[in-house]
Every structure is written in structure tokens, then in C-alpha cells.
Backbone as CSV, one residue per row, in Angstrom:
resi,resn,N_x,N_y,N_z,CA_x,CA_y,CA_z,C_x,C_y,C_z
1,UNK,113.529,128.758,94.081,112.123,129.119,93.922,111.677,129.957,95.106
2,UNK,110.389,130.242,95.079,109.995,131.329,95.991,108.895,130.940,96.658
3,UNK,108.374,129.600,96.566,107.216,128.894,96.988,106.923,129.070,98.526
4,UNK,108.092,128.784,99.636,107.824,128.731,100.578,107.678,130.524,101.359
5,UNK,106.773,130.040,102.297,106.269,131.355,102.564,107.223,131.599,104.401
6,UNK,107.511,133.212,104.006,108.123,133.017,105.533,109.523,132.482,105.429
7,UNK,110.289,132.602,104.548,111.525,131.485,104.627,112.540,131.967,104.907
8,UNK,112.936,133.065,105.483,113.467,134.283,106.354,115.022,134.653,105.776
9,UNK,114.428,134.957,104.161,115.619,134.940,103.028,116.549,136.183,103.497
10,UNK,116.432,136.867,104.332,117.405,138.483,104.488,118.520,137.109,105.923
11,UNK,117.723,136.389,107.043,118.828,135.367,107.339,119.547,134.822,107.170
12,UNK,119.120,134.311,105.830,120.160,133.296,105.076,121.186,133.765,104.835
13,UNK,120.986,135.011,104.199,122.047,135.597,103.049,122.970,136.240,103.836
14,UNK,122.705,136.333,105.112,123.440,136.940,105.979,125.237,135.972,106.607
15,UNK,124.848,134.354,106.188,125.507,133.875,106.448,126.167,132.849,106.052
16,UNK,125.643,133.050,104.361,126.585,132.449,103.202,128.108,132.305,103.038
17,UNK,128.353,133.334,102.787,129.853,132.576,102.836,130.854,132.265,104.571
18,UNK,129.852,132.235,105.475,130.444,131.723,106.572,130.094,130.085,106.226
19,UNK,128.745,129.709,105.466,128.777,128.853,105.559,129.857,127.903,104.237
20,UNK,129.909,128.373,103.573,130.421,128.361,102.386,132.035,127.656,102.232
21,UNK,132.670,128.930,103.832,134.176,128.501,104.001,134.228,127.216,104.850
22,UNK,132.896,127.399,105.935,132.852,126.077,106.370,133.248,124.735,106.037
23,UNK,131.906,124.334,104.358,131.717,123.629,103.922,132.801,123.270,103.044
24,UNK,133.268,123.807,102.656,134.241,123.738,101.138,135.645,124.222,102.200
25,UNK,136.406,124.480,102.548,137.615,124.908,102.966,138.052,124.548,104.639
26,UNK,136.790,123.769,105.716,137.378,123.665,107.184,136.725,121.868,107.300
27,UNK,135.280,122.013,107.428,135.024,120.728,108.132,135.410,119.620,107.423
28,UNK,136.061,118.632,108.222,136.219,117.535,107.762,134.965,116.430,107.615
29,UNK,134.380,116.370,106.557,133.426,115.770,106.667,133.556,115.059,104.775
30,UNK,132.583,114.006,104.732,132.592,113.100,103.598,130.602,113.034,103.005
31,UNK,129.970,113.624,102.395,128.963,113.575,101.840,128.656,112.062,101.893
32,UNK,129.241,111.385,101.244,128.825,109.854,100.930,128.914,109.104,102.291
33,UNK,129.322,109.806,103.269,129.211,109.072,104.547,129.095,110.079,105.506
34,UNK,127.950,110.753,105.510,127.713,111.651,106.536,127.481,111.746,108.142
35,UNK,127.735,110.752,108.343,127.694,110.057,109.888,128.769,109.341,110.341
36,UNK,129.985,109.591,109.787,131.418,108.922,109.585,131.342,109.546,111.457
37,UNK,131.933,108.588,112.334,132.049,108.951,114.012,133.344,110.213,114.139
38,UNK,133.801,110.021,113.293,135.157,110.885,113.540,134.938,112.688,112.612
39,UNK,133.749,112.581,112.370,133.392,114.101,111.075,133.636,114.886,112.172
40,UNK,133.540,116.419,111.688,133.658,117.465,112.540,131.689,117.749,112.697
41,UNK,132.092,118.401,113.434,130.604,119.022,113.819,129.672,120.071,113.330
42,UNK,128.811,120.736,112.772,128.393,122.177,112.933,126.914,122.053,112.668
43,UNK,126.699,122.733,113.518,125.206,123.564,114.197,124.651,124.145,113.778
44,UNK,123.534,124.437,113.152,122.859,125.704,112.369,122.026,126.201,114.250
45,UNK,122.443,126.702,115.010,121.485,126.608,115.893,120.224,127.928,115.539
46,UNK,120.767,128.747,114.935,119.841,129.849,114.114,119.084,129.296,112.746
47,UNK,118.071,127.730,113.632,117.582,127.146,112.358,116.605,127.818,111.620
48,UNK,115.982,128.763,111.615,115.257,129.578,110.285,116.025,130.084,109.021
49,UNK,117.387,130.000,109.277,117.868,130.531,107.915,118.554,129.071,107.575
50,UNK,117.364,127.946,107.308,118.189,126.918,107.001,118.082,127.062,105.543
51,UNK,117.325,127.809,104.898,118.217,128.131,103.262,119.307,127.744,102.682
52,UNK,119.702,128.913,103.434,121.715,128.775,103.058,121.880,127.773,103.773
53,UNK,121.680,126.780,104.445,122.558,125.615,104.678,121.996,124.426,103.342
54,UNK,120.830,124.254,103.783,120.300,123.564,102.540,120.843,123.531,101.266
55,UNK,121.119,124.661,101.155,121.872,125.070,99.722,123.279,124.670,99.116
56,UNK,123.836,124.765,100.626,125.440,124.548,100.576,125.633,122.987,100.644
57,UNK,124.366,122.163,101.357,124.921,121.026,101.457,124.527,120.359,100.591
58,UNK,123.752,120.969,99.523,123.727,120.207,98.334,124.623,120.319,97.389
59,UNK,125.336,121.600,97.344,126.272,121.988,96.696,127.734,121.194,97.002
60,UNK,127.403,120.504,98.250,128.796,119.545,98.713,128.499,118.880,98.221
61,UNK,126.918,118.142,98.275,126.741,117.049,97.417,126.319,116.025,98.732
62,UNK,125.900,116.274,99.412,125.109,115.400,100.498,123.695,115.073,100.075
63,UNK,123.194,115.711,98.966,121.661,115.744,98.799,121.391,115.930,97.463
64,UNK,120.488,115.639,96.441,120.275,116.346,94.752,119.956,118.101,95.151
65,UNK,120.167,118.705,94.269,119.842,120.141,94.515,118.539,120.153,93.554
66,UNK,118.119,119.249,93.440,116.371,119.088,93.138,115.647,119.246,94.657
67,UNK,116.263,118.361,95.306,115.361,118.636,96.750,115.174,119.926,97.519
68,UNK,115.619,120.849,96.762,115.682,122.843,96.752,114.176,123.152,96.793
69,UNK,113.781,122.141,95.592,112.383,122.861,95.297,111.274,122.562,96.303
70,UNK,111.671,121.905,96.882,110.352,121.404,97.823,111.429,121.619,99.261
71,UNK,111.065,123.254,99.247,111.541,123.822,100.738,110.776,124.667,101.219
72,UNK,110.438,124.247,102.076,109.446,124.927,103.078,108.109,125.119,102.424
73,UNK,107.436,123.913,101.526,106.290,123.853,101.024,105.424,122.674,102.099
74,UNK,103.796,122.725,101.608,103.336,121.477,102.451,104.076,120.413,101.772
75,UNK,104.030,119.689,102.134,104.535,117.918,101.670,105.897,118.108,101.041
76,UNK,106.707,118.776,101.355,107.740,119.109,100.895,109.134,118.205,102.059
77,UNK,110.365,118.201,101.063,110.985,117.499,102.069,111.770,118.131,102.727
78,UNK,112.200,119.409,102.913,113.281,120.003,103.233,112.522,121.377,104.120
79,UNK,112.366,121.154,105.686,110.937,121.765,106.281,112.114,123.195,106.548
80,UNK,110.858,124.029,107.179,111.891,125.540,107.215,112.560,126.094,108.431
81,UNK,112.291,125.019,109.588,113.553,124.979,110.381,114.101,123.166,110.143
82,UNK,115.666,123.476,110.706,116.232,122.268,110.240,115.374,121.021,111.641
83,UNK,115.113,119.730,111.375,114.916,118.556,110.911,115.979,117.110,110.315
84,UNK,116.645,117.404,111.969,118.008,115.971,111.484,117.363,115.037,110.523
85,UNK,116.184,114.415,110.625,115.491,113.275,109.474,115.300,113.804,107.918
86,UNK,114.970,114.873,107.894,114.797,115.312,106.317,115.752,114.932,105.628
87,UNK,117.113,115.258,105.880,117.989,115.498,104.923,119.626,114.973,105.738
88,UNK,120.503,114.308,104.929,121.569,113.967,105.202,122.818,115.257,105.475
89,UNK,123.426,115.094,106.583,124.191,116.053,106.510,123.980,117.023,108.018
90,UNK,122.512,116.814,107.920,121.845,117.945,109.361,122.218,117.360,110.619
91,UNK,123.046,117.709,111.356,123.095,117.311,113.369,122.066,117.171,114.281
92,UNK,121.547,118.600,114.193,120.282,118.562,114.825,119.243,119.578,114.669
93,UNK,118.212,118.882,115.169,116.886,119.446,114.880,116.631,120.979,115.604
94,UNK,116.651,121.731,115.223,116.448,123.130,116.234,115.521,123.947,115.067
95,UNK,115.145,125.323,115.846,114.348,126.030,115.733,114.116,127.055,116.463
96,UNK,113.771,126.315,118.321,113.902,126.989,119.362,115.086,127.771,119.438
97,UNK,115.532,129.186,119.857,116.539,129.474,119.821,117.345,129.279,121.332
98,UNK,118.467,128.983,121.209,119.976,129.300,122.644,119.965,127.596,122.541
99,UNK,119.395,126.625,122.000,119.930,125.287,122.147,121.210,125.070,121.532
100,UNK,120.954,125.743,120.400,122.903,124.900,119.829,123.751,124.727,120.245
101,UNK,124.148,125.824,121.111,125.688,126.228,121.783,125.631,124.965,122.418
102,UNK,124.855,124.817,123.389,124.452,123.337,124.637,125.031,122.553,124.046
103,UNK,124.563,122.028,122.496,124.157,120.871,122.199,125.393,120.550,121.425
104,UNK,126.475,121.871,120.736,127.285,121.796,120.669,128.728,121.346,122.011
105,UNK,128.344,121.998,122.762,128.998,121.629,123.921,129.295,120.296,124.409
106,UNK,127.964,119.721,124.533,128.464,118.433,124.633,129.041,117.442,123.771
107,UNK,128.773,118.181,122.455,129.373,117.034,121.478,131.065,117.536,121.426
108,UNK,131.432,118.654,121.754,132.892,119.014,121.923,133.268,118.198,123.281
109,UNK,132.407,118.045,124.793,133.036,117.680,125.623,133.014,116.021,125.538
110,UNK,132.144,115.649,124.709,132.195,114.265,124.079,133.631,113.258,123.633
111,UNK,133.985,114.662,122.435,135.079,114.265,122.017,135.856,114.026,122.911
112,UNK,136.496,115.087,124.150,136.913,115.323,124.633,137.292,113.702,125.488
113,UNK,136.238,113.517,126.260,136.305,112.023,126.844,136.368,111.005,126.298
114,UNK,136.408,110.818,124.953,136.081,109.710,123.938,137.705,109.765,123.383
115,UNK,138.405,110.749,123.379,139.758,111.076,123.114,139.882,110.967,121.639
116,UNK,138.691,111.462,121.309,138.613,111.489,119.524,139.380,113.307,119.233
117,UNK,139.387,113.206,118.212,139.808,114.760,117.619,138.934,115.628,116.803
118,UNK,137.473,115.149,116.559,136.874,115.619,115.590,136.342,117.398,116.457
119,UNK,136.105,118.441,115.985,135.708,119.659,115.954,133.966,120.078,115.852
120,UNK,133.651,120.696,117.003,132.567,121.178,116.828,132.398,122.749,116.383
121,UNK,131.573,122.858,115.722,131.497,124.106,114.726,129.788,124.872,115.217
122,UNK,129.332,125.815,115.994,128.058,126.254,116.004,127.554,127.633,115.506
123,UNK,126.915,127.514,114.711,126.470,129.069,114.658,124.485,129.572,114.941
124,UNK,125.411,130.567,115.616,124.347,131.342,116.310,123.737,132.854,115.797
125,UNK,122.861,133.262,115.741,122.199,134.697,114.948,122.612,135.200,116.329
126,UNK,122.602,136.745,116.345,122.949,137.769,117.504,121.882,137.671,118.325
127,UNK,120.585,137.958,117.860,119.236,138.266,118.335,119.427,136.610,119.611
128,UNK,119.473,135.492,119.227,119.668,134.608,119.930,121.124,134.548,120.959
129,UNK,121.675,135.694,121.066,122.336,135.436,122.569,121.670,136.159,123.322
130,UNK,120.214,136.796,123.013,119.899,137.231,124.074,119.944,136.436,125.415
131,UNK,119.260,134.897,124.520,118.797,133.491,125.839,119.874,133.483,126.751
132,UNK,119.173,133.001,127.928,119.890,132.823,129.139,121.185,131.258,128.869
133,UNK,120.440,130.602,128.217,120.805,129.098,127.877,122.592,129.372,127.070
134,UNK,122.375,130.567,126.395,124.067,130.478,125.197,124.658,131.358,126.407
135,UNK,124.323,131.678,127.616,125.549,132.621,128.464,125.707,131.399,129.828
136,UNK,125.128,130.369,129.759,125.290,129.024,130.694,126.176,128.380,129.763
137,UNK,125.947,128.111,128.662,126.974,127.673,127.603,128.265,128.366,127.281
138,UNK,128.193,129.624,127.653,129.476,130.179,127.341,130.643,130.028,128.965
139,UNK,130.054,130.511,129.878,130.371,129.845,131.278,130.976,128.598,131.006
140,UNK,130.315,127.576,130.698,130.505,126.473,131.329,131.695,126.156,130.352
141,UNK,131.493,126.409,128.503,132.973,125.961,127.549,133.927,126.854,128.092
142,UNK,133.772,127.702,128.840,135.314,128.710,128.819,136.067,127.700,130.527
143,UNK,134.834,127.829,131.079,135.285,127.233,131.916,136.337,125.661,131.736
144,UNK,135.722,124.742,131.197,136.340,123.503,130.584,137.212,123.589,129.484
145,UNK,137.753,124.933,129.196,138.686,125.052,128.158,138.284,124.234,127.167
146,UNK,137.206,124.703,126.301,136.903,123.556,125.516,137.706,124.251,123.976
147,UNK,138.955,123.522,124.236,139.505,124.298,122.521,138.889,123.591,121.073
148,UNK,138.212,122.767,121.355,137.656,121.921,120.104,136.454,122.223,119.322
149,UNK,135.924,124.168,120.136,134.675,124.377,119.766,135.410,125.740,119.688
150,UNK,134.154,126.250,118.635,134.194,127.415,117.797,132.670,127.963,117.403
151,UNK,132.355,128.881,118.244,131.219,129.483,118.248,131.194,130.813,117.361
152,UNK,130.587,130.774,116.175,130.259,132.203,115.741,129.174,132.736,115.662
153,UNK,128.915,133.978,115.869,127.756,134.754,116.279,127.868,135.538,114.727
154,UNK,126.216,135.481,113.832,125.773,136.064,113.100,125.389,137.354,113.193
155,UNK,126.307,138.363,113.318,126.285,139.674,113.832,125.284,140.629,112.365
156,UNK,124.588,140.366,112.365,123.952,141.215,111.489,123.267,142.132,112.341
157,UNK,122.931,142.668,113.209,122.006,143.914,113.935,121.108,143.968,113.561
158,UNK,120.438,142.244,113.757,118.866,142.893,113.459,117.958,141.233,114.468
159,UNK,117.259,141.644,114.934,116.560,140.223,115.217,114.783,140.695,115.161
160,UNK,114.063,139.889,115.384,113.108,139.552,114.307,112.092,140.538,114.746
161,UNK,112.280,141.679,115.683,111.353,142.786,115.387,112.657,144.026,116.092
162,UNK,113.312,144.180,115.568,114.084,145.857,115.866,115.651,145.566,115.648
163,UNK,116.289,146.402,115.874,117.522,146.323,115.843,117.872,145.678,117.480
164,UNK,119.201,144.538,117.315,119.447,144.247,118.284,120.048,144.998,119.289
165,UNK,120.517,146.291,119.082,121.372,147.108,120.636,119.951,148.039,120.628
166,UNK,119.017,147.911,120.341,117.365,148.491,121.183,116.900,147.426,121.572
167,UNK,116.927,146.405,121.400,116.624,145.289,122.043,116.924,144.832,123.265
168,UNK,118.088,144.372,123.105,119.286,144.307,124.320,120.472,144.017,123.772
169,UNK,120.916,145.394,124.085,121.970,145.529,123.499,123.405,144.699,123.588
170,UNK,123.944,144.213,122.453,125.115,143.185,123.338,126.667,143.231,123.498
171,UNK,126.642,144.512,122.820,127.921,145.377,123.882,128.323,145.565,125.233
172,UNK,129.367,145.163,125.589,130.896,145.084,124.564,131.233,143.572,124.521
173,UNK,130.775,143.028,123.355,130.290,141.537,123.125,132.165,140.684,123.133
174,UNK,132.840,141.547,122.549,134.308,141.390,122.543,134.614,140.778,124.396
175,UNK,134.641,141.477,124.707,135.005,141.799,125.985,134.274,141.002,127.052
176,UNK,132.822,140.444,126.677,132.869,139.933,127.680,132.834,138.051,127.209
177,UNK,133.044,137.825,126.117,133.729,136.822,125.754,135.244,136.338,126.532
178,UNK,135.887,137.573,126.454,137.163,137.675,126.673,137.338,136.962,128.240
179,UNK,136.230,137.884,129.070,136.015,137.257,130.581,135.512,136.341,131.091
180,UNK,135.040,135.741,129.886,134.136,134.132,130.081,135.267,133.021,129.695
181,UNK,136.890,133.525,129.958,138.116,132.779,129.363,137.385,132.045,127.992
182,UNK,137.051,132.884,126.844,137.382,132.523,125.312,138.441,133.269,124.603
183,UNK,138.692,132.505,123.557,139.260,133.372,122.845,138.471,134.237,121.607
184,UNK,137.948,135.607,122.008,137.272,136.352,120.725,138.299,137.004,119.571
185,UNK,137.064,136.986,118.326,137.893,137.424,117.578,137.245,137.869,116.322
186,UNK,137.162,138.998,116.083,135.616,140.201,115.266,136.898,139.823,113.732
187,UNK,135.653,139.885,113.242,135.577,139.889,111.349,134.770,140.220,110.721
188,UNK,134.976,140.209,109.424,133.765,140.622,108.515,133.454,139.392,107.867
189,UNK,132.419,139.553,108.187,131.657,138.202,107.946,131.363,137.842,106.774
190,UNK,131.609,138.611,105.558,131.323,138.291,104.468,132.567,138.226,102.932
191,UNK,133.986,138.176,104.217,135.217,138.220,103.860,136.026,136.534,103.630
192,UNK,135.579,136.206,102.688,135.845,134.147,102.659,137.508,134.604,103.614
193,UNK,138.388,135.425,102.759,139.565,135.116,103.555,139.732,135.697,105.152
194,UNK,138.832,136.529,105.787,138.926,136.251,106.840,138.140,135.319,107.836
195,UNK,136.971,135.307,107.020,136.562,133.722,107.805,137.684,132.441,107.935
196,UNK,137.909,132.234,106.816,139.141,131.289,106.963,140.121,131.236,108.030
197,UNK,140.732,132.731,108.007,141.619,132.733,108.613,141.601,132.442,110.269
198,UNK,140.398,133.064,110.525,139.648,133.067,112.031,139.389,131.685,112.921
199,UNK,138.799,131.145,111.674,138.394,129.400,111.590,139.678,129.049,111.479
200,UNK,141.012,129.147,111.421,142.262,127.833,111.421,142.920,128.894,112.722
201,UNK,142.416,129.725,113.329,143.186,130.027,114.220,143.336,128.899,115.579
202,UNK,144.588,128.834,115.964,144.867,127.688,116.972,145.011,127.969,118.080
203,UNK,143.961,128.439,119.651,143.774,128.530,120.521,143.594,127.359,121.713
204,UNK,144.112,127.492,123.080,144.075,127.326,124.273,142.798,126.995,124.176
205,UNK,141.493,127.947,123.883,140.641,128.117,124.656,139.294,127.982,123.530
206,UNK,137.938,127.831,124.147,136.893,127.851,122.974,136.828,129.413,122.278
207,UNK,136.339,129.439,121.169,136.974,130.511,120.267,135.632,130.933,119.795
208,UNK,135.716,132.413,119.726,134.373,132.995,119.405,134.636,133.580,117.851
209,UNK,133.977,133.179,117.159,134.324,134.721,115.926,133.089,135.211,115.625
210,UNK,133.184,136.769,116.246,132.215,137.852,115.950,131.831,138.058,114.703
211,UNK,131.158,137.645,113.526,131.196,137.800,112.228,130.505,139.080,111.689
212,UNK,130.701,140.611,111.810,129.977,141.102,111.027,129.312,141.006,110.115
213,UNK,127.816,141.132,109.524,127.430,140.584,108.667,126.014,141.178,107.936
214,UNK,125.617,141.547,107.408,124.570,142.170,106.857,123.392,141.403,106.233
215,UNK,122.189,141.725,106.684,121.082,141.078,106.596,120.828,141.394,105.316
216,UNK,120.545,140.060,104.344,119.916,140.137,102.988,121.122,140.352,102.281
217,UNK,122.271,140.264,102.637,123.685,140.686,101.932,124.059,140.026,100.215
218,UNK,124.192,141.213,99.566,123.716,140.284,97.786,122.966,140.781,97.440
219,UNK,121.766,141.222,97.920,119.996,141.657,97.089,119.694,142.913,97.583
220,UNK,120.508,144.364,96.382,120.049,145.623,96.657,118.635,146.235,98.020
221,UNK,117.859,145.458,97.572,116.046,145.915,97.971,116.030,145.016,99.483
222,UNK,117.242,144.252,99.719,116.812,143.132,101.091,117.818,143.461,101.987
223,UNK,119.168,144.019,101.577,119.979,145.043,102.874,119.675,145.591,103.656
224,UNK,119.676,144.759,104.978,119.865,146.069,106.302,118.509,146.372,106.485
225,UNK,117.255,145.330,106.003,116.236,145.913,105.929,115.348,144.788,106.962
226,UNK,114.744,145.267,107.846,114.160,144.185,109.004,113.078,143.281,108.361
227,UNK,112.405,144.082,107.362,111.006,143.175,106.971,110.996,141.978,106.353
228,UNK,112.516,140.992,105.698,113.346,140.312,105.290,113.614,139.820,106.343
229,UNK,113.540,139.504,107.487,113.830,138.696,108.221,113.037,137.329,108.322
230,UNK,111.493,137.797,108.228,110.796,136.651,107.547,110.202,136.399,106.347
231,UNK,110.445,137.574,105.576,110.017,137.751,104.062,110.166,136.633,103.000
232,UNK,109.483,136.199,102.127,109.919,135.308,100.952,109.701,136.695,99.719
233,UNK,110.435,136.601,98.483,110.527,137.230,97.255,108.961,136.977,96.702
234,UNK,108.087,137.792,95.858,107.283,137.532,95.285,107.603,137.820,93.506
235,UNK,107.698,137.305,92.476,108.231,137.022,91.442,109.063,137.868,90.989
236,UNK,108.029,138.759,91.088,109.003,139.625,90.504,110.206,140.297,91.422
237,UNK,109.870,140.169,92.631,111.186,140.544,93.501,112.256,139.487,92.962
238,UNK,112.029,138.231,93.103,112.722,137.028,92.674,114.166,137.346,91.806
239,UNK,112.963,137.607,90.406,113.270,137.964,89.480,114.939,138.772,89.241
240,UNK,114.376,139.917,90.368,115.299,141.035,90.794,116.231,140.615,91.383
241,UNK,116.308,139.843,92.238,117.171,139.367,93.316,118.301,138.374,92.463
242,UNK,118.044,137.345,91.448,118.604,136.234,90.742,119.305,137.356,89.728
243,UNK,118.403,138.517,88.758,119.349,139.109,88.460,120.956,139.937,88.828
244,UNK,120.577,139.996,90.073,121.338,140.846,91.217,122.677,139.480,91.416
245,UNK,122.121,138.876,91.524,123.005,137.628,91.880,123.855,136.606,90.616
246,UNK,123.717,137.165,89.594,124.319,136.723,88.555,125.937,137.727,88.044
């Protein structure tokens, strides 16, 4: 539906089938027991495009995909940044942007001391490495060799008023991953088999994958287009978009 206003649908779509291979093909995780101590981890820390997560984790089956309709409405249960209490399945509550990586961090260096094996998984929009907070986070996992975490950056080139290299630009994003001892590693983000492949790669070190990725990706009229960053469809866009998507 198209009820909620602001629901920053050109985000979402940007990072569907990253979330997609996630859900269905990497994390070890169990719907009917979503708090199992040993699950893997993952982060929406780019919580405005909690759409596409919402979506996917009903589609695992953590939630009815009735609870769709009441997203990002008043009295609705499924609010439009993520909200660990709403809904089964969610880690943590964010919104603010550069917290995830952190918050991922410690739950990788967690494992780490707990001598468990479970995997932390975070994803981050581009526009959000501007923060000072995800380059203290990147320091500090490269530093601790944290191989149990896997950070991908939602490379779409756009954050929520301009393109991100007029912004601040974050070239040569490869490279200076590389010097923060990670292991990087650029894809197309909207390639299930190279997400996959990126995600089972077996590194030394915490692992970045650069995901190329296109804003509004799927919906002719919402590509590559900035005003979709916080846009909702009005019916008849809807309309257009569901046809597009069939």
C-alpha cells in the first residue's frame, strides 16, 4: 500500500536483493525462534528504508505479511524507522545514522569473547559514511581483525539532498578500506549471484562489500532519481510501479 507518507521507497528498492540473499541464502537464523543466542546478526543501520526489510522478513515468515499494511501509518505497527519492539526478527532500533557499524561491532567482538561462532551482518547507505562514528568503527574492526563481520555499504550515489561525491565525496572508498586492514570487495549490488558470492567469501579480516546499487531500482519513473529518497507513490504512481513489478 501507499498509505505511509515519506517512506523513502527509491531506499528500499535500492537494497532488495542484498537483502533478499541475506535472508533466504546466508544468515543462519530460525523465524519461529528469532532470538535463538547462537543466530547470525544483521543491521539495517540505514533504518529509513526499513520497507525492504519489513518485507523480506515477512516473506521468511517472522511476521503475517498483513502487518505490511499498517507501515508507517498513525497507530500502525510496523513504524518507519526500525523499532526492535514492533516486530520479531529486528536487532536494533536505529534511525540516527553511523550507529550500526558500532553496534554491530560489538556484537561481532561479543562473539568473539563468548567463543560463540554466530556472524554479524550490517548494512549501511553511502550518504551515512559520511559520520565520523562508521570511520571509528572501521579503525577499530580492522584493527581487532574482526573476521566475523561483514559490512556493506549501499552504494547508490545519492543521499538525501544531492549526489554523494558533491557532498563528500567517498573516493577511493576501495582503497581506503584496504588501509583500515579490511578486506574490500565492489559488486553489483543488484546481482543475487554476486552478492552471494561476496557474502561466503572467507577472509582474515572484517570484510567490506561495496554494493553498487541504484536508487528506486525496478520502478522506470523512481531510478537514479533524488526526489524518491523520501517520496511515497500516489495511486496512480502505485499503480505504475506494481505494474512495472509484475
Amino acid at each position: 500500500n501507499n498509505r505511509g507518507r515519506a517512506s523513502h521507497t527509491g531506499s528500499a528498492l535500492s537494497i532488495v536483493e542484498l537483502l533478499v540473499v541475506l535472508y533466504f541464502k546466508i544468515l543462519r537464523i530460525d523465524p519461529k525462534n528469532p532470538y535463538k543466542p547462537d543466530r547470525d546478526r544483521f543491521i539495517l543501520s540505514k533504518a529509513h528504508a526499513s520497507a525492504a526489510l519489513y518485507a523480506v522478513l515477512a516473506k521468511r515468515g517472522f511476521f503475517s505479511e498483513k502487518w505490511l499494511e499498517k507501515f508507517h501509518i498513525d497507530g500502525g505497527i510496523l513504524p518507519g524507522h526500525l523499532d526492535k519492539t514492533s516486530a520479531p526478527g529486528i536487532e536494533v532500533s536505529a534511525g540516527s545514522l553511523g550507529h550500526g557499524l558500532s553496534i554491530g561491532i560489538g556484537m561481532a567482538l561479543a562473539s568473539k569473547l563468548d567463543k560463540s561462532d554466530y556472524k554479524v551482518y550490517v548494512l549501511c547507505g553511502d550518504g551515512e559514511v559520511n559520520e565520523g562514528s562508521i570511520w571509528e568503527g572501521i579503525l577499530f574492526a580492522g584493527a581487532k581483525k574482526l573476521d566475523n563481520l561483514t559490512l556493506i555499504i549501499d552504494y547508490n550515489k545519492w543521499q538525501a539532498y544531492g549526489r554523494t561525491d558533491e557532498v563528500i565525496n567517498l573516493e577511493p572508498l576501495f582503497l581506503k578500506f584496504k588501509s583500515f586492514n579490511w578486506y574490500p570487495v565492489e559488486i553489483d549490488g543488484h546481482s543475487l549471484e554476486e552478492i552471494e558470492d561476496a557474502l561466503n567469501l572467507k577472509v582474515s579480516r572484517p570484510k567490506a562489500i561495496i554494493a553498487h546499487t541504484i536508487k528506486g531500482k525496478g520502478i522506470s519513473f523512481m531510478e537514479d532519481r533524488l526526489e524518491w529518497h523520501y517520496k511515497s507513490p500516489n495511486e496512480e504512481e502505485l499503480k505504475k510501479a506494481l505494474e512495472e513489478l509484475e
